[in-house]
C-alpha positions in Angstrom: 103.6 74.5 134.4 102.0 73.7 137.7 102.9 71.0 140.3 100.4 70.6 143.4 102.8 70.1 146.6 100.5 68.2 149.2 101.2 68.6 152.8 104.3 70.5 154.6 107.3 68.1 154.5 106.9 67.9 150.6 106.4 70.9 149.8 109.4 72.4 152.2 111.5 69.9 151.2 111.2 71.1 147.2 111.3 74.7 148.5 114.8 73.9 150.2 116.0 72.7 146.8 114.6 75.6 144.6 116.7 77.5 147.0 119.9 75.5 146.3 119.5 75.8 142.8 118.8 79.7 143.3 121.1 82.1 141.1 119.7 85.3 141.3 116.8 86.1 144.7 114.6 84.5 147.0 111.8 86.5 147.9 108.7 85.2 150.5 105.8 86.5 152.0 105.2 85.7 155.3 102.2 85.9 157.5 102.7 83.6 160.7 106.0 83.0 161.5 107.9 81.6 164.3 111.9 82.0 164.4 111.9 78.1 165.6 110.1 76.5 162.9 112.9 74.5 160.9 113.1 73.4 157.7 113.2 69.4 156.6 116.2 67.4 156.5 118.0 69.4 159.4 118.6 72.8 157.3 117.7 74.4 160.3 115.2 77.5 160.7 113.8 79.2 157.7 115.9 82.1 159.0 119.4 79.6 158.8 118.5 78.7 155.3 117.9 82.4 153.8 121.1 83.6 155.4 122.8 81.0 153.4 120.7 81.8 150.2 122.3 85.5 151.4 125.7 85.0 151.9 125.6 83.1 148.4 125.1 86.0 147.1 121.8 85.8 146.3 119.5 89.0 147.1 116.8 87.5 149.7 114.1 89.3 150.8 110.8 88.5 153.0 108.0 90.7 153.6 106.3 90.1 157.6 103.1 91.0 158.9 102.8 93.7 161.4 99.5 93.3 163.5 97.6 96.2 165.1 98.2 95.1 168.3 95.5 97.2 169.7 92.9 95.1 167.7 94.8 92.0 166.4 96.0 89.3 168.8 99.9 88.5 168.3 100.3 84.9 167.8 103.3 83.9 166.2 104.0 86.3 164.3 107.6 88.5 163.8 106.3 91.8 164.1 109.5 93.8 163.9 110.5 94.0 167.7 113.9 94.4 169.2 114.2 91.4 169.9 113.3 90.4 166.3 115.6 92.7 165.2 118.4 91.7 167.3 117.5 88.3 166.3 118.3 89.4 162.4 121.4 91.0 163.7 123.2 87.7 165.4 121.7 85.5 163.1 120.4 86.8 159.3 122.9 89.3 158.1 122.6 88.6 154.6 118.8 88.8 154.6 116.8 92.2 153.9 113.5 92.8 155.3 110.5 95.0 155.3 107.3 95.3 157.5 103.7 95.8 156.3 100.5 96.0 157.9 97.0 96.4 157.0 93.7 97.5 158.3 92.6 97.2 161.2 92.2 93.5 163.3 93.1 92.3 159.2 96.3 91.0 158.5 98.6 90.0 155.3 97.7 86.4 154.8 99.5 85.9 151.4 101.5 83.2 151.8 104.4 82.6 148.8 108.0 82.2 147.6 109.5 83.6 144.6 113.0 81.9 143.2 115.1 83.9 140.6 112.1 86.6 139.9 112.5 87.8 136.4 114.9 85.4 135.1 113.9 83.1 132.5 114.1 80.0 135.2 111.9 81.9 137.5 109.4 79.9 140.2 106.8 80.6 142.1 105.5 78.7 145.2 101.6 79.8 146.1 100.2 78.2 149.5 98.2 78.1 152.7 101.4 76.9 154.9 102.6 78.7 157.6 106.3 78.9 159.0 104.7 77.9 162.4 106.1 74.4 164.1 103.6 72.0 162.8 103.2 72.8 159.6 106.1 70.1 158.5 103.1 67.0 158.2 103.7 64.2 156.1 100.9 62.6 153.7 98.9 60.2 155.8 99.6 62.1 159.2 100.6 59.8 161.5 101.0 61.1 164.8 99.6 64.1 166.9 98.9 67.5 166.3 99.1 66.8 162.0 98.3 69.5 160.1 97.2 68.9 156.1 98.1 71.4 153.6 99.0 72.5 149.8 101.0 74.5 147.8 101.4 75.0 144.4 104.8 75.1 142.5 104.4 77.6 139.6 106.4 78.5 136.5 106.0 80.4 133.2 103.7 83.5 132.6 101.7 83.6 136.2 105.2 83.6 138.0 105.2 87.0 136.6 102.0 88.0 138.3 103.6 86.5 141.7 106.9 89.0 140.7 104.4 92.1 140.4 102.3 91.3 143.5 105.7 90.9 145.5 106.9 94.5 144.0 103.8 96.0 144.6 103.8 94.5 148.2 107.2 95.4 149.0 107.6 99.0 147.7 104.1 99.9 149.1 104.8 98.3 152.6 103.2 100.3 155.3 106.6 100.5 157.9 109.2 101.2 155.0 110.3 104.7 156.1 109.7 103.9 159.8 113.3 102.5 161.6 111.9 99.2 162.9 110.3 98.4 159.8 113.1 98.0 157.3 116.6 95.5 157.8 119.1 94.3 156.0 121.5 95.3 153.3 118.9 96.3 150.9 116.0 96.6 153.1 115.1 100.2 152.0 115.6 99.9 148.1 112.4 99.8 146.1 112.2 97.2 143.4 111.9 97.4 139.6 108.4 96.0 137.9 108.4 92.8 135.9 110.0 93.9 132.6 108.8 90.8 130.4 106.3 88.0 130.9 108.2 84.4 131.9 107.6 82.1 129.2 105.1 79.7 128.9 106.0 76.7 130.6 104.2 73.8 129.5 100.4 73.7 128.3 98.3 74.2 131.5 95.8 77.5 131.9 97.0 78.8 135.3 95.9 82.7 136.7 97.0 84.5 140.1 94.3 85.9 142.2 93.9 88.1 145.3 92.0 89.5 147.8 93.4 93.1 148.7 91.8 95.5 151.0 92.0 99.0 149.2 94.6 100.2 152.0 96.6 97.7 150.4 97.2 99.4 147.6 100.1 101.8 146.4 99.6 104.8 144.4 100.7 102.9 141.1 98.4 100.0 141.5 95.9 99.1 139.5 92.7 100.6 139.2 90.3 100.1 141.9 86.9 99.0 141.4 83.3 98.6 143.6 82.8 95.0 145.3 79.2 95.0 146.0 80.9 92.6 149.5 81.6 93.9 152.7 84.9 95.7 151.2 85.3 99.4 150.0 87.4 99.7 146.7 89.5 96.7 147.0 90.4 93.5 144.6 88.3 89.8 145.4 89.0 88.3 142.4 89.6 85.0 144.9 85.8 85.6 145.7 84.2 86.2 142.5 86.2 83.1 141.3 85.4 80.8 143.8 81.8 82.2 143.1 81.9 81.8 139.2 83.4 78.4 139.5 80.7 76.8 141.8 78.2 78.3 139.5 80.1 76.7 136.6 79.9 73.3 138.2 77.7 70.2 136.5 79.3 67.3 138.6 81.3 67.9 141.4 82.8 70.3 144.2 85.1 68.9 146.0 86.4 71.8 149.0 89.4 71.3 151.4 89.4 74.4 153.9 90.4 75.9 157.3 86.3 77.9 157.7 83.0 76.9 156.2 82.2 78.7 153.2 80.6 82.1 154.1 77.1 82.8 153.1 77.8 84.1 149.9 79.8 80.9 148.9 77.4 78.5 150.4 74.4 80.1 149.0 76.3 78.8 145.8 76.9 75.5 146.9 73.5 75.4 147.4 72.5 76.0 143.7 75.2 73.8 143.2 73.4 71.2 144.9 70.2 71.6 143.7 71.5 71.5 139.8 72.6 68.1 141.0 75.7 68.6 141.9 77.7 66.0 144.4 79.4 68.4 147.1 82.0 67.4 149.5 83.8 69.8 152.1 86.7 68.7 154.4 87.4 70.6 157.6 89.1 70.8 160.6 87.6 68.7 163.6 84.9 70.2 164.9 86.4 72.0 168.2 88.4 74.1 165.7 86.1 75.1 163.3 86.9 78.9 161.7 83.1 81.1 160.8 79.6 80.8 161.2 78.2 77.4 160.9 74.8 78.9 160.5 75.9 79.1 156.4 76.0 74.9 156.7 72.3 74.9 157.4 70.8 75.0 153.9 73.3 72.6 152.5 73.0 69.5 155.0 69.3 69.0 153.7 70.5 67.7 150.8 71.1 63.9 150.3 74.0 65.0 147.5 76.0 67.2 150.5 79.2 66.1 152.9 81.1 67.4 155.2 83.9 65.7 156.6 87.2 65.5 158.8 90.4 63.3 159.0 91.8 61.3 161.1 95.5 59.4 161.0 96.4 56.6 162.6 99.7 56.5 164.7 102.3 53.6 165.3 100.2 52.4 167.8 97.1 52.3 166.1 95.2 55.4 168.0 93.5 57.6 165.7 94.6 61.4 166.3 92.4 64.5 164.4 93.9 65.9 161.5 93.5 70.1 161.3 92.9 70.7 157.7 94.3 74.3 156.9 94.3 73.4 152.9 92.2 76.2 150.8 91.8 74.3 147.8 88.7 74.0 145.8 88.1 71.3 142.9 85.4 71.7 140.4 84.5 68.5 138.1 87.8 67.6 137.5 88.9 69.4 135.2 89.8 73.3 137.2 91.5 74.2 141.0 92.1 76.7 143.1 95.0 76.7 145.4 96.6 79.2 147.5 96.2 81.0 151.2 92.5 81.9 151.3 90.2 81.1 153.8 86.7 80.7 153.5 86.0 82.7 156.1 84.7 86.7 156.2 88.2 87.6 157.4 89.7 86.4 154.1 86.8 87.7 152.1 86.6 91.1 153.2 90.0 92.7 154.5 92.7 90.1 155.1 95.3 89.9 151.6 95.3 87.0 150.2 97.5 84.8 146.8 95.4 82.1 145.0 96.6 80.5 141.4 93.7 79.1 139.5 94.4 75.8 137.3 92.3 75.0 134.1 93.2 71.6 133.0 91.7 67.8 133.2 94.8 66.2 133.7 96.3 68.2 136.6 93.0 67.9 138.6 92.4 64.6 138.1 95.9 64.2 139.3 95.4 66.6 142.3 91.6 64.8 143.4 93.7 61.3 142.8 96.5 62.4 144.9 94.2 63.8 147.8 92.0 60.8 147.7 95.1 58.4 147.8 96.2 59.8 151.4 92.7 60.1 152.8 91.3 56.7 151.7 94.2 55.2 151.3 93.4 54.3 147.9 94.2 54.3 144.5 91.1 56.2 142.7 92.6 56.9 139.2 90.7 54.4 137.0 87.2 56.3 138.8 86.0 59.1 137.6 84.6 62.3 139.9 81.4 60.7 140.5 82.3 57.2 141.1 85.5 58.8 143.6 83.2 60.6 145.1 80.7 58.2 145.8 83.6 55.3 147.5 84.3 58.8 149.5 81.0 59.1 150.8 81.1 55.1 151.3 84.4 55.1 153.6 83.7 58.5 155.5 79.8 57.1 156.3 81.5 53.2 157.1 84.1 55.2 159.3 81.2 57.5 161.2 79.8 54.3 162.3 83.0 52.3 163.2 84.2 55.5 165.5 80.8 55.5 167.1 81.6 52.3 168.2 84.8 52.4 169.1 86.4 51.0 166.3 89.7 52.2 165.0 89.9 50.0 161.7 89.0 52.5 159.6 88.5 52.4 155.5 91.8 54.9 155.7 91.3 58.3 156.9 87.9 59.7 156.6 85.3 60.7 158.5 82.0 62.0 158.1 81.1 64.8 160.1 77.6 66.0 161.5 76.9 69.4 159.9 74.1 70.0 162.6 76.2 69.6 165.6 79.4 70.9 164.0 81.2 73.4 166.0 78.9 73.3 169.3 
């Protein structure tokens, strides 16, 4: 079974109640994270909530990012220092910990929750989100500083591919035998491997990809193989899925994401495009663009290609830009990709990354309805691809025109953007 959670305030807010319903573990990967973000409905910070998973009883672990500091700018991040330590100590004692870097100026984008791993209820929550303030948006993004994102919520046999990529993760973390880079009351024991696969959970076709940089890897992973990409020994199955999909396309490719597509993926979209295919990316605005627009170049020739932004529109009726950091993919209704990986080099050649791939009609349908719903602000369900694709193109091209001229009276939220200026 697989639920698309769209945007931060729903998706946190069914995370929260996963972990109320917890019995057993909750497990997450974290990759940005900032000690003040809080959690909906005045939980508190995500710290506050897994402390009280923790003193339930439940065994709660979380896997952070340590950067290479020499190469790789902080940010938020909770790198393991003393004061995050002491932090844990005043705060978290029920939560266990473990710190993991990677390569170089690369860093461990996965981005996921596990509930209950290995019991028969187990779920898995796969997502681009960060645990950064701003990331709790609401669908339609009123307001300043909005950011638009998805998750998916997972269940049956994939969960057990989240499980394995966790324990592989966690017993192969990089700082585990260093004193800063375990905590907690279980913080330096190794997990057990999935013994079973979940049960299927309803009918839907949905498989776990990464991206892992081969000094990722443990000594009991599995077996490395040659990327022909600028990685050495390493898993893309995110890439060559993302590839294979667009080359799989006959009608549409509809693209939410942080980056443009590097060139590999937009030489793609390209032949996408010239087999007829209707292609529609959504980005952030232009003055925080992620990659090398130079990839955009062969696609904006074609008549059949848009890129676009959002906008929402506050109380007051001003229109604020929306960051889209979704990395979701959409291929003629019918599969999806959703999960933490950018379309950048970064995530394409050394950061880690955690997609799950959906095969089935009605879920995308459901998913391209749901996303069209908050960014025109209409119902497209009785349309098919094409036809919701072409009202897209309609409103984003109506609402280029009215913000040219000052107008804020948009067709809802949609924008078309100017691939040949974008990012300068």
């Amino acid at each position: 079974m697989v639920r698309a959670l769209v945007d931060g305030g729903p998706t946190f807010r069914r995370i929260c109640r996963a972990i109320d319903e917890a019995h057993h573990s909750v497990w997450l990967s974290a990759a940005f994270f900032s000690p003040e973000f809080q959690m909906p409905g005045g939980r508190g910070s995500v710290l506050q909530v897994l402390d009280r998973a923790g003193r339930r009883g439940l065994d709660v672990r979380v896997l952070f990012w340590r950067p290479n500091f020499d190469v790789s700018s902080r940010g938020r991040v909770f790198a393991g220092a003393a004061e995050d330590h002491e932090l844990l100590e005043n705060n978290s004692s029920a939560i266990s910990a473990r710190w993991d870097r990677t390569q170089g100026r690369y860093c461990h984008h996965q981005k996921f929750w596990l509930i209950d791993a290995g019991q028969s209820h187990e779920l898995a929550f796969v997502g681009g989100s960060n645990l950064t303030p701003g990331n709790e948006g609401e669908p339609g993004h009123g307001g300043k500083n909005q950011r638009h994102d998805i998750y998916a919520e997972l269940s049956g046999p994939s969960t057990t591919d989240v499980h394995h990529n966790f324990v592989q993760r966690w017993n192969g973390a990089s700082e585990r035998f260093l004193s800063d880079g375990v905590y907690g009351p279980v913080g330096k024991d190794d997990l057990v491997y999935p013994q079973r696969v979940s049960s299927a959970a309803g009918d839907q076709l949905v498989q776990i990809q990464r991206n892992m940089h081969a000094n990722c890897y443990t000594a009991d992973e599995y077996p490395l193989y040659e990327s022909n990409y600028d990685i050495a020994q390493g898993e893309l199955s995110i890439l060559e899925q993302y590839c294979s999909a667009i080359d799989a396309a006959r009608r549409t490719v509809y693209i939410e994401n942080q980056a443009i597509p590097i060139p590999m993926v937009a030489q793609r979209l390209d032949q996408a495009l010239r087999r007829g295919v209707e292609v529609i990316i959504l980005v952030p605005p232009p003055s925080n663009q992620l990659a090398d627009v130079q990839s955009l170049a062969p696609l904006y020739r074609h008549n059949r290609f848009m890129l676009s932004g959002i906008a929402g529109r506050d109380a007051q009726g001003m229109r604020h830009p929306v960051y889209v950091h979704a990395k979701t993919m959409l291929i003629d209704d019918c599969w999806a990709t959703i999960g933490s990986c950018n379309l950048h080099s970064g995530s394409m050649s050394g950061h880690s990354e955690l997609n799950a791939s959906i095969w089935s009609p009605e879920f995308v349908h459901a998913l391209r309805c749901e996303l069209f719903a908050e960014h025109l602000q209409i119902d497209t369900s009785h349309l098919d691809d094409l036809s919701a694709f072409e009202l897209y193109r309609t409103f984003a091209e109506g609402n280029a025109t009215k913000h040219a001229n000052g107008d804020l009276g948009w067709n809802g939220n949609v924008i078309r953007l100017d691939p040949g200026s974008y990012g300068t």
